[in-house]
N, C-alpha and C positions, 0 to 999 in steps of 0.2 A: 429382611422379612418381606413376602410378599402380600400387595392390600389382597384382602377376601382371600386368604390362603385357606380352604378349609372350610368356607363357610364363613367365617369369621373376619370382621375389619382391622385394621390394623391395631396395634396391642396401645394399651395405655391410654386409653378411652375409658370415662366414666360408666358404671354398672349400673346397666337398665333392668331393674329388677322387675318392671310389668311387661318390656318386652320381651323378658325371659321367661316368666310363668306363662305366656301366649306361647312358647313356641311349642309346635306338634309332639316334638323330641320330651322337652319338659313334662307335660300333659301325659305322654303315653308311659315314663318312667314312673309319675305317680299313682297313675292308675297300676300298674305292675308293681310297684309296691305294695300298695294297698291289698290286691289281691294274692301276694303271698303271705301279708299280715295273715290272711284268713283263710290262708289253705295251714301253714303252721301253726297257727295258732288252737284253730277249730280243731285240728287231729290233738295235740298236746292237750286241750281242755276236755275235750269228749271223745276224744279219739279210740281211749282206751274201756273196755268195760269190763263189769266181773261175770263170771260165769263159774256158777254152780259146780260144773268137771273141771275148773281149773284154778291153780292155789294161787293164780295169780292175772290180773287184769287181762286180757286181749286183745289184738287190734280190732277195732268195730268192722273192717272190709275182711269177712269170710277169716278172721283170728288168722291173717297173714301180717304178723308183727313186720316183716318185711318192706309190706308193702305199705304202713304207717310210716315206718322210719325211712321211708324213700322220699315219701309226699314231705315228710319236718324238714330233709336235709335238702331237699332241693328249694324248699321256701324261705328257710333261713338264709342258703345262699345268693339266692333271688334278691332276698330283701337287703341283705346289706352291699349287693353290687349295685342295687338303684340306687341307696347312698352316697357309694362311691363314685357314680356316674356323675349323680344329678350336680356332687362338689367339681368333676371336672367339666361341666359343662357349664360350669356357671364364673369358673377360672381360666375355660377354652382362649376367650377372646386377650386376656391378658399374655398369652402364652403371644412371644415372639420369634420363637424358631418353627419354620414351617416343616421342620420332620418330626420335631416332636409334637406336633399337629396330626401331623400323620402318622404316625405310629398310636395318639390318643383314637383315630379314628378306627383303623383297624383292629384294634384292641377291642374296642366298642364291638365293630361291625362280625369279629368271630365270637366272641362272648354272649351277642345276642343269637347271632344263628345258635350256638352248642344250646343255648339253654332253651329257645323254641323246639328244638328237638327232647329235648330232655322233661320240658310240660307235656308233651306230646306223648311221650311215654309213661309218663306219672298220668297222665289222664286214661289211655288206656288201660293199663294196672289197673288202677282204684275202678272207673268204672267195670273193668272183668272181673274183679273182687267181689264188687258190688252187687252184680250180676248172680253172683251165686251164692251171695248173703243169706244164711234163713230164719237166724238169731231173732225174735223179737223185742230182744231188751236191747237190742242196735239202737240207737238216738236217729233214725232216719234222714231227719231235716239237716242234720249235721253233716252227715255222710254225703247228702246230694251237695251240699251248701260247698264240701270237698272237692267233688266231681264237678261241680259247672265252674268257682273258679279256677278250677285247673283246666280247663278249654281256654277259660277267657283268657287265660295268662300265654295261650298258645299264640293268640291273635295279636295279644300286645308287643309281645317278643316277634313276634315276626314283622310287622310293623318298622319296629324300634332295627329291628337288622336292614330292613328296604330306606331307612330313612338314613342310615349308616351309610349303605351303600352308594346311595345320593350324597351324601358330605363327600365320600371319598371322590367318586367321578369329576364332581363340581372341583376339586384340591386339584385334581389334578391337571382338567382345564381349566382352571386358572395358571396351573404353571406353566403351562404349553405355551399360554400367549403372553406371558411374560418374558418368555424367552424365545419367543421367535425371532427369527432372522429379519431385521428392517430391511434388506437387502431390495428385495421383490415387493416391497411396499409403498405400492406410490405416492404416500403421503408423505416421501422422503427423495428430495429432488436428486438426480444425479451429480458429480463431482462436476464445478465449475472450467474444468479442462479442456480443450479444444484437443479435438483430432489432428490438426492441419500440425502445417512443418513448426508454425512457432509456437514459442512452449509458450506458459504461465508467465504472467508478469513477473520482472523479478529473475528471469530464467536467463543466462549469460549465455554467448555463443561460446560452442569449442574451440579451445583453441588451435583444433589441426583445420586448415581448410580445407573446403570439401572440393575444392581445386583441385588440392594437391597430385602427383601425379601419382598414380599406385605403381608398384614396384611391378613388371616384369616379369614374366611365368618363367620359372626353376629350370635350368639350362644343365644340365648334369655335364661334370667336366670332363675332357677329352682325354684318354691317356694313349 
């Protein structure tokens, strides 16, 4: 395992529960939470209304049932991946393999981009919906209350992708320099060996001398 693999120190360290609710990551997961609370919740409560020509409720944005049941499914999903987030990020540090460090980070880091895009388009919708609203039994303040946090959730999920994408870079220079080559590192003296004729203490002469006479350049025989 490597230390600060990830953002994180090494595993099996006691849980800093206030330095945890301080971090940016934490903070912006709640807040994103919070704000799909009440983009699903507020369509599910008042989302729906009755209307005189129809035998049955309609979505308050321009009676696009569609575009209700997109704003519920994307905030339910919302909401219970901040959940699941905010559990691995607060079991992050204990984690002692650093790929599944990174594979937790990536995970994060396309999960928030998809779903930044995915507020982004729910907030489009609803507000084009809304745009061409003309109903006055619509609940207004509800509908708006729909449409800003669904911007706000664009900002928080984007955020929470740039703050990913910071974990992953950081992961991975730290393994960079954890696995560099000491070689070219002057902080690491060179081999105590001498250039010259005699070796290393310790180092026995051979036994041919260097006397000896060499053999004679190859005479090819006469026939």
């Amino acid at each position: 395992m490597q230390s600060n693999a990830y953002g994180a120190p090494l595993a099996g360290g006691a849980f800093d529960l206030e330095g945890f609710l301080k971090k940016p990551q934490t903070i912006l997961r709640c807040l994103s939470w919070l704000f799909a609370i009440v983009v699903f919740a507020t369509i599910t409560a008042e989302g729906y209304v009755n209307n005189s020509s129809e035998p049955e409720p309609t979505c308050m944005f321009n009676r696009r049932d569609s575009a209700c049941s997109y704003g519920v499914g994307i905030g339910v999903l919302a909401f219970l991946a901040c959940v699941a987030f905010l559990v691995l990020d607060a079991y992050f540090p204990q984690i002692s393999n650093a790929k599944e460090r990174k594979y937790i980070i990536i995970g994060d880091l396309g999960f928030s981009a998809a779903w930044t895009l995915l507020w982004f388009i729910c907030f489009c919708v609803l507000a084009h919906q809304w745009s061409r609203t003309t109903s006055l039994a619509v609940p207004a303040d509800a509908a708006r209350a729909v449409v800003a946090f669904s911007f706000f959730s664009i900002l928080t999920w984007a955020l929470l992708s740039y703050l990913a994408y910071e974990r992953y870079r950081q992961g991975l220079s730290d393994l960079n320099q954890q696995y560099a080559d000491p070689a070219g590192d002057p902080a690491y003296p060179p081999a105590p060996y001498s250039t010259g004729n005699s070796g290393p203490t310790g180092y026995q002469q051979s036994p041919f001398s260097e006397n000896q006479e060499t053999p004679g350049e190859y005479q090819p025989p006469t026939y």
